[in-house]
C-alpha positions in Angstrom: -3.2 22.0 23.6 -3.0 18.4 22.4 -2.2 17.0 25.8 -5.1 19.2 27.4 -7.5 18.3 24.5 -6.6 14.3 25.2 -7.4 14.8 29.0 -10.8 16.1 28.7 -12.0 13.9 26.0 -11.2 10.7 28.1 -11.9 12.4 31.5 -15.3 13.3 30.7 -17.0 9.9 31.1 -14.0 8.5 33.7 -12.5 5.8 32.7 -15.5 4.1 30.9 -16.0 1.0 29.6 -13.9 -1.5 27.2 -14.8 -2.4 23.7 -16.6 -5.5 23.8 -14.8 -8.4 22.5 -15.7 -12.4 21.6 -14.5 -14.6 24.8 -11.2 -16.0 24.7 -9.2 -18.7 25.7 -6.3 -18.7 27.6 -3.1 -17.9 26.3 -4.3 -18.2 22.9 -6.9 -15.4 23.0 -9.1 -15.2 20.0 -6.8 -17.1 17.9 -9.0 -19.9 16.8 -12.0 -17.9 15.6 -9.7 -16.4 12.6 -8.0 -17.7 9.7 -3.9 -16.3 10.3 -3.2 -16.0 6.5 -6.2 -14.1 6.4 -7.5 -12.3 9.7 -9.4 -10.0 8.0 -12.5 -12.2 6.9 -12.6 -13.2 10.4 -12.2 -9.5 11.9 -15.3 -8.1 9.2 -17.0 -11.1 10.6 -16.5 -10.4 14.4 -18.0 -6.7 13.7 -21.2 -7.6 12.6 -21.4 -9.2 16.3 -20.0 -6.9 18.6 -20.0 -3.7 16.6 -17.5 -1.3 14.7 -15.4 -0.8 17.7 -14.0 -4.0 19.9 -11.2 -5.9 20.7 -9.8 -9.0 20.1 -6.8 -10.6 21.8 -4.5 -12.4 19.5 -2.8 -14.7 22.3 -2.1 -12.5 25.1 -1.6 -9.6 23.4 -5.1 -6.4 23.5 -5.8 -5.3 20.1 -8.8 -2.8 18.9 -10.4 -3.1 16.1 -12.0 -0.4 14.5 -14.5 -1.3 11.5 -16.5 0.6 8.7 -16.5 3.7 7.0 -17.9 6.0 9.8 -15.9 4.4 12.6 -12.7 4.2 11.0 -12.1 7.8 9.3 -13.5 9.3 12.9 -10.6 7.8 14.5 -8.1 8.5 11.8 -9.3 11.9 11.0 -11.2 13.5 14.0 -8.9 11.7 16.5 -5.9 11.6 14.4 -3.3 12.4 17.2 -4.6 10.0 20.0 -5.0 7.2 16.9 -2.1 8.3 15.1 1.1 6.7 16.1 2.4 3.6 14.6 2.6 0.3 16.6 6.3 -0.3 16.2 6.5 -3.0 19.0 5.0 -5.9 16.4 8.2 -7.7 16.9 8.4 -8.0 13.0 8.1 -4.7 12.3 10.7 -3.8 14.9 12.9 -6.3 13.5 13.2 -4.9 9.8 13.1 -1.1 11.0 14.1 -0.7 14.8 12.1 2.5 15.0 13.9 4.2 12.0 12.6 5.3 8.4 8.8 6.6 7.2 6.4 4.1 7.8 6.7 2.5 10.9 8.6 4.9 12.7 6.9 8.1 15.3 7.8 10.8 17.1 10.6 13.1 15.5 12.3 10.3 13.2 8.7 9.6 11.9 8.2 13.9 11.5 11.2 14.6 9.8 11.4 11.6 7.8 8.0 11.7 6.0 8.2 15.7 6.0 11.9 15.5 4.2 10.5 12.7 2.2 7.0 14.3 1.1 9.1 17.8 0.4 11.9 15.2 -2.1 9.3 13.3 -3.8 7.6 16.8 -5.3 10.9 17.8 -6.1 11.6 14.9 -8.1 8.3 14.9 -9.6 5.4 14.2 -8.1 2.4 15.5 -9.4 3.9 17.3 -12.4 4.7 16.7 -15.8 8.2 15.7 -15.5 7.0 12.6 -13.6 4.0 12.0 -15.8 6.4 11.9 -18.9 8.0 9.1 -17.1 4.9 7.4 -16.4 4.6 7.5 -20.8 7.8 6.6 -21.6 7.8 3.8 -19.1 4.9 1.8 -20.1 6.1 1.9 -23.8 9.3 -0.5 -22.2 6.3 -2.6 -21.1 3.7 -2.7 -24.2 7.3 -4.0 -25.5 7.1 -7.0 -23.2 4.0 -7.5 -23.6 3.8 -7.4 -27.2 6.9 -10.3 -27.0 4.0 -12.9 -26.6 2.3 -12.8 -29.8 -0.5 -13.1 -27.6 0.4 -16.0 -26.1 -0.7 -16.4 -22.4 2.1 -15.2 -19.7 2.8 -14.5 -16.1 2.1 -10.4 -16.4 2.9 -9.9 -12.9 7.2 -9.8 -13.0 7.4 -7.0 -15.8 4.9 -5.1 -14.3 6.3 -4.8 -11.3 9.4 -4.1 -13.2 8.0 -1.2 -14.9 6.2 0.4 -11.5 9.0 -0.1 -9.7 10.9 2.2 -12.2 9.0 4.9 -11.4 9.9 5.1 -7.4 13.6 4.3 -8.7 13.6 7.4 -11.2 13.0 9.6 -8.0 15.2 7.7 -5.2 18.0 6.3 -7.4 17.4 8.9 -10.1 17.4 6.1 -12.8 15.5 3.7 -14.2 16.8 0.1 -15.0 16.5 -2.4 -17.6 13.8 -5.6 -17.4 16.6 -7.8 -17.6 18.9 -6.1 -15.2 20.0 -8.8 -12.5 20.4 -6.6 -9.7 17.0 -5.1 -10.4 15.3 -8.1 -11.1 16.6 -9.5 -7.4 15.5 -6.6 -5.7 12.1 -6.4 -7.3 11.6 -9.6 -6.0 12.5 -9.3 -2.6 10.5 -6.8 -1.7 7.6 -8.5 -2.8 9.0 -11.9 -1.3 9.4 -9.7 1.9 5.8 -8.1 2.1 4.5 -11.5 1.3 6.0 -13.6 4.0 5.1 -10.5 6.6 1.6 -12.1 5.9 2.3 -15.5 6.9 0.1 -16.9 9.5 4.0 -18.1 11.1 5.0 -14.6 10.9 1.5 -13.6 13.1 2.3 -16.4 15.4 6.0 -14.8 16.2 4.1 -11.7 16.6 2.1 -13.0 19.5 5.5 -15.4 20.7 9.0 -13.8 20.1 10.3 -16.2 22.1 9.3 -19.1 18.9 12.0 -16.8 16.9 14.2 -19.6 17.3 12.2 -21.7 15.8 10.8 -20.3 13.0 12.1 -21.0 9.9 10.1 -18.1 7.7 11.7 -15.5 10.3 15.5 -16.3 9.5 14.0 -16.2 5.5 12.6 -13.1 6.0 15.1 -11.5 7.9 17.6 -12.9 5.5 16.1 -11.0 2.5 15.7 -7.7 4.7 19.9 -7.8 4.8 20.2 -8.3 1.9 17.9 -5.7 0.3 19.7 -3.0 2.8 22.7 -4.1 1.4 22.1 -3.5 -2.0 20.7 0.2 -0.7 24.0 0.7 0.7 26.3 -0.3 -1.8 24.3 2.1 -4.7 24.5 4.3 -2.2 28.0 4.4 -1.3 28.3 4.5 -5.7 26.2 8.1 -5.5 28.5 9.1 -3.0 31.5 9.2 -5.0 29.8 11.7 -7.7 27.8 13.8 -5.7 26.9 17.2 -6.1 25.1 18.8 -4.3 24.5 21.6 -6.1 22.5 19.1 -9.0 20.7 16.6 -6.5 20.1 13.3 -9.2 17.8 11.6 -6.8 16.2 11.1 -3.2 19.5 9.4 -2.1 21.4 12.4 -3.3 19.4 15.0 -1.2 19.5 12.7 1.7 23.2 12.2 1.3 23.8 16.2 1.0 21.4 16.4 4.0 23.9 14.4 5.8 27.1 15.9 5.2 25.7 19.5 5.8 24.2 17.9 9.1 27.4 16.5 10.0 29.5 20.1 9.5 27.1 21.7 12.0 28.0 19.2 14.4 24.3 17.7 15.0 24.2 14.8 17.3 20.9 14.3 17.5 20.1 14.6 14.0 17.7 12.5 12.0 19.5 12.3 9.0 21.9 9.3 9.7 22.6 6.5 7.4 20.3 3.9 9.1 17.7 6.4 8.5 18.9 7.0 5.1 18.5 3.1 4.0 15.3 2.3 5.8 13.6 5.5 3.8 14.5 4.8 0.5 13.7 1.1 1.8 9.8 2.4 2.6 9.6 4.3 -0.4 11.0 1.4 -2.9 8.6 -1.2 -1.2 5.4 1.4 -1.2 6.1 2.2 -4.5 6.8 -1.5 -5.7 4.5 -3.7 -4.2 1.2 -1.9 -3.7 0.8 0.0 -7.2 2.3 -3.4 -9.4 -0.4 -5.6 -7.2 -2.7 -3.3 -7.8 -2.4 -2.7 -11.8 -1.9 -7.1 -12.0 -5.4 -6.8 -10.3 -6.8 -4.4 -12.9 -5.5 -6.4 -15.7 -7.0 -9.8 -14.2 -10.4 -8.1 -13.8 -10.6 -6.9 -17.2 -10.3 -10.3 -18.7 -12.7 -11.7 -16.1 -15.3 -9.2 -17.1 -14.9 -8.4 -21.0 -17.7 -6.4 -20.8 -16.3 -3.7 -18.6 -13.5 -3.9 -20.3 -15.5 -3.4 -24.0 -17.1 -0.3 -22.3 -13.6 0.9 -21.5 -12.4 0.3 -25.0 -14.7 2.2 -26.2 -14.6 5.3 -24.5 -11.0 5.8 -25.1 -10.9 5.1 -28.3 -14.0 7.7 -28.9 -11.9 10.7 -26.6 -8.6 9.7 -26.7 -7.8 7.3 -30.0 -4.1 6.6 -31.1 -3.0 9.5 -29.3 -0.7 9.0 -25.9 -3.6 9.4 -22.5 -2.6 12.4 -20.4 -3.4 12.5 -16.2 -5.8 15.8 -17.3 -7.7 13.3 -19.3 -9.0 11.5 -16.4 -11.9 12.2 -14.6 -12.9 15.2 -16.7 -13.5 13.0 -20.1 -13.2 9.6 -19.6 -15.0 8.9 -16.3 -16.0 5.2 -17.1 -12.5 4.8 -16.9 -11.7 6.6 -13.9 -14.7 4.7 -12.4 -13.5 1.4 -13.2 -9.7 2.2 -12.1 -11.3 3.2 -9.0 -13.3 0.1 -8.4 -10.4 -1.8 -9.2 -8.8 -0.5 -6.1 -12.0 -0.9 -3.8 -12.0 -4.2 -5.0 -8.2 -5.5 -4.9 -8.2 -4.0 -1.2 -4.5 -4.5 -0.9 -3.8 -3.6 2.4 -6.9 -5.1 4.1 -5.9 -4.8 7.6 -4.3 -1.5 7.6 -0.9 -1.3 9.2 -1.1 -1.3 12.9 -1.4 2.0 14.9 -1.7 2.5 18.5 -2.9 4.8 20.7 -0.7 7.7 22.1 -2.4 8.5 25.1 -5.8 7.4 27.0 -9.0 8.4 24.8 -12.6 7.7 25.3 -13.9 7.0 21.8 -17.7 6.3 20.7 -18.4 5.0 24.3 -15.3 3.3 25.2 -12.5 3.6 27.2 -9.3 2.6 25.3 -6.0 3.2 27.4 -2.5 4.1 25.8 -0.5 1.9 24.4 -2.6 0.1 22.7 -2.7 -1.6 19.6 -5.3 -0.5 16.9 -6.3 -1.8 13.2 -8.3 0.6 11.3 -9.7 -2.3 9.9 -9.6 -0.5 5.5 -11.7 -3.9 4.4 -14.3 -3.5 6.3 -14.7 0.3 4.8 -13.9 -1.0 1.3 -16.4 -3.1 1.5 -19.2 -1.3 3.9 -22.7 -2.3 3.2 -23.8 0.9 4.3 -21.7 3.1 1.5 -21.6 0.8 -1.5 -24.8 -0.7 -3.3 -22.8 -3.6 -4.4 -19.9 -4.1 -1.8 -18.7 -7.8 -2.8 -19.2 -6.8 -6.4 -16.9 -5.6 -9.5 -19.5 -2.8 -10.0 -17.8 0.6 -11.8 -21.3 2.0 -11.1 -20.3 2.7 -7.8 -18.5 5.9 -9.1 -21.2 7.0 -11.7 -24.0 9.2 -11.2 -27.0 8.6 -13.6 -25.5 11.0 -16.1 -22.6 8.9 -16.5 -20.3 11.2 -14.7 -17.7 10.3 -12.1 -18.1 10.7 -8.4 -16.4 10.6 -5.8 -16.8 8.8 -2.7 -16.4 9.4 1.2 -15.6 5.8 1.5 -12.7 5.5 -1.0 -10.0 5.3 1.4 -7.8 2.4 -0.3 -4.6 4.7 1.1 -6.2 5.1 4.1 -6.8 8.9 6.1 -5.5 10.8 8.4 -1.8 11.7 9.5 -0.5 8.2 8.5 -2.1 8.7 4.6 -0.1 7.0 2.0 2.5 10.2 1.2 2.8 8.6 -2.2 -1.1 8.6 -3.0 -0.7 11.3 -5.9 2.3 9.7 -7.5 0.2 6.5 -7.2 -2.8 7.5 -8.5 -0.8 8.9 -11.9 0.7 5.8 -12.3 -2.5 3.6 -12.4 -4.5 5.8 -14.4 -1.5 6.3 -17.4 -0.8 2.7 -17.0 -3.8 1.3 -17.0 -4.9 3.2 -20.1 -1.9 3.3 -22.4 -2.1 -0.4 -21.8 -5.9 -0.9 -22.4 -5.7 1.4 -25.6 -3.2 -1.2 -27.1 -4.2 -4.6 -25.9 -7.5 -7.0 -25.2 -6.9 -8.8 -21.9 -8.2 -12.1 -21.9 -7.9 -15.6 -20.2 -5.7 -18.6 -21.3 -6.9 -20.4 -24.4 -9.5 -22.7 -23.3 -9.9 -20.6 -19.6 -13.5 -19.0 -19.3 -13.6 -16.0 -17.9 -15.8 -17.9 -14.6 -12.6 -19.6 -14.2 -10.6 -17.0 -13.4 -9.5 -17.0 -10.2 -10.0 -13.7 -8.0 -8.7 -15.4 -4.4 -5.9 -12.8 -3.4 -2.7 -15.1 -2.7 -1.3 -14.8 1.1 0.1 -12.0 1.9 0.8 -8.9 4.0 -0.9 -7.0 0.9 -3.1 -8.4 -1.3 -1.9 -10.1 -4.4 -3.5 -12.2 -7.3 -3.1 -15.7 -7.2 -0.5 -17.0 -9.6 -2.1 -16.6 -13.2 -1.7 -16.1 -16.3 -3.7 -13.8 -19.3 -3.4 -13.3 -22.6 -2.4 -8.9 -24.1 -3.8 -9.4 -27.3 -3.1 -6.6 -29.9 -5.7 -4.3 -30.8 -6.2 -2.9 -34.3 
């Protein structure tokens, strides 16, 4: 049906033409009309000249670009199998997974991995109450922190991503760990060192030229920290080996662990469920669940102190429907929708993962017009949706509007698609969206976000730090206590 379907939509016009694309230069492509820390700017800015489909070359390698709303969730959504596979010959990418685990994996790996991994993460949680307890009794270990300051300006961005990261290690190590835990603090930090560097303009450059690997000091840094992050996975997961039961699954790693012993009793060969598999999975999940919820909550509290008047507004209408007592998920968009607006700009706004990550095309497909053949690479390009001048009023704006109707009530919008569409959707969206809105209002409820003592709010900084998501820049704010 698929394969049928696929011929006739690119057999249709023939073969068609290309995307249009920017002229090049030999070797080096399209290189010198983008910034490599930041390609995106120069990607949204290519668009408005050649349109929301066209290609760019970055050195010798083809790469379509898809840009805006319309153009984007067509291709994810309407053309989700021809669009849907992962690019997993980035070299990077290859490098840290080799095909295996959730995210940048396809075929049957990627099918039974996200399928097995989708199934665990509701079992252990997601979307229910037992999770959403965590969610309480987790930001009460960082209101603790916090209120450690006296309300003196600190670096906010460590403990929370301590305290998210908890939450994806209550369901894949079935435990949470303490602030000050060594081990914890190390991983915590790799990841987010690792996803960092993956943004380098060096590590785009190796991308384009393998053959610099040699060379290229960041790649032996990065790789370095990928080790030893799987061999921290390893070694707890050698420790939940020893006292499993598999009749009372702990944890992710547990049900992967039984899935693997029962796997290799039937004799399987072929199976999936193999350790590689096993540590690049709970690898994913841990980075997903680290590094794009913590960037994003450091971004909503940097915002509220660099508009206090949102923040006021926000005050205010929790302390009128929810006062002292703790928030709960149902108390979202039903009876406090300023808040659920704001939360929501927040993440149109921080745009974390700007440039998507890479898919590519699984067979030849005709798409608005154009001919693009398989194999190749494809960036649903999320900023340029985030930011579309045709969906939002105020797209380069913090504007909470944007999710208000003139009654005050929230709406949603087609064009929210910060976890991006289709069959590569963030699986964790739900967890995710839980852990921002119980965060972000257990923490507003108790604190006043402001700058540093003599920092205007105009001199707060909102110039997302290099990266492969987008992070703050190094800051620091004040949690003052609220009576």
């Amino acid at each position: 049906m698929f394969v049928c379907l696929s011929l006739e939509r690119s057999s249709k016009a023939g073969r068609g033409k290309e995307p249009p694309s920017p002229t090049r230069l030999p070797l080096l492509g399209n290189l010198l009309q983008l910034d490599l820390n930041r390609p995106y700017d120069g990607l949204c800015e290519l668009s408005k000249k050649h349109g929301s489909v066209f290609t760019v070359h970055f050195g010798p390698k083809k790469v379509v670009v898809l840009a805006g709303y319309k153009t984007v969730k067509e291709a994810l959504v309407n053309y989700a199998e021809e669009f849907g596979d992962r690019d997993d010959i980035t070299p990077i990418f290859h490098d840290i997974n080799k095909g295996n685990g959730i995210i940048l994996s396809n075929g049957e790996c990627w099918k039974e991995m996200r399928r097995f991994a989708l199934s665990k993460l509701r079992d252990f949680g997601m979307g229910k109450k037992a999770i959403e307890l965590k969610i309480q009794e987790e930001v009460q270990y960082l209101i603790e922190v916090f209120e450690q300051h006296n309300g003196a300006a600190f670096d906010t961005s460590r403990p929370v991503s301590y305290a998210v990261s908890n939450i994806i290690s209550s369901i894949i190590y079935g435990q949470r760990f303490d602030y000050a835990d060594p081990r914890f603090k190390a991983h915590v930090a790799r990841v987010n060192d690792i996803v960092s560097i993956m943004g380098y303009a060096s590590m785009q450059i190796y991308n384009i030229c393998p053959w610099l690997r040699p060379v290229l000091w960041y790649w032996r840094v990065l790789m370095n920290k990928v080790n030893q992050d799987f061999d921290e996975i390893r070694q707890f997961s050698r420790g939940l080996k020893e006292t499993l039961n598999s009749e009372q699954c702990r944890s992710f790693i547990d049900a992967f662990l039984s899935r693997m012993i029962s796997v290799e009793a039937l004799g399987q060969k072929d199976s999936q469920f193999h350790e590689d598999n096993l540590v690049y999975c709970v690898d994913n999940l841990f980075a997903a669940g680290t590094d794009t919820t913590g960037a994003t909550m450091c971004w909503a509290l940097l915002l509220m102190a660099k508009y206090p008047l949102v923040q006021e507004r926000v005050h205010e209408e929790l302390d009128r429907v929810i006062g002292a007592r703790v928030a709960a998920a149902e108390d979202s968009r039903r009876s406090l929708p300023y808040t659920d607006a704001v939360i929501h700009e927040i993440q149109r706004v921080a745009n974390i993962v700007p440039l998507n990550i890479p898919h590519i095309t699984s067979c030849d497909v005709t798409f608005q017009g154009y001919f693009i053949e398989k194999g190749t690479s494809v960036i649903p390009l999320l900023m340029s949706v985030l930011r579309d001048e045709e969906e939002w009023e105020r797209p380069r704006s913090f504007y909470p509007e944007h999710f208000l109707d003139d009654k005050g009530q929230f709406v949603k919008r087609d064009a929210f698609l910060p976890f991006s569409a289709g069959r590569r959707v963030c699986l964790g969206e739900g967890l995710a969206r839980m852990e921002l809105f119980l965060f972000f209002t257990t923490l507003l409820q108790r604190f006043r976000f402001a700058p540093p003592a003599g920092v205007s709010e105009e001199q707060l900084d909102l110039t997302p730090a290099v990266g492969f998501t987008l992070h703050p820049s190094p800051h620091k704010l004040r949690a003052i206590l609220r009576s």
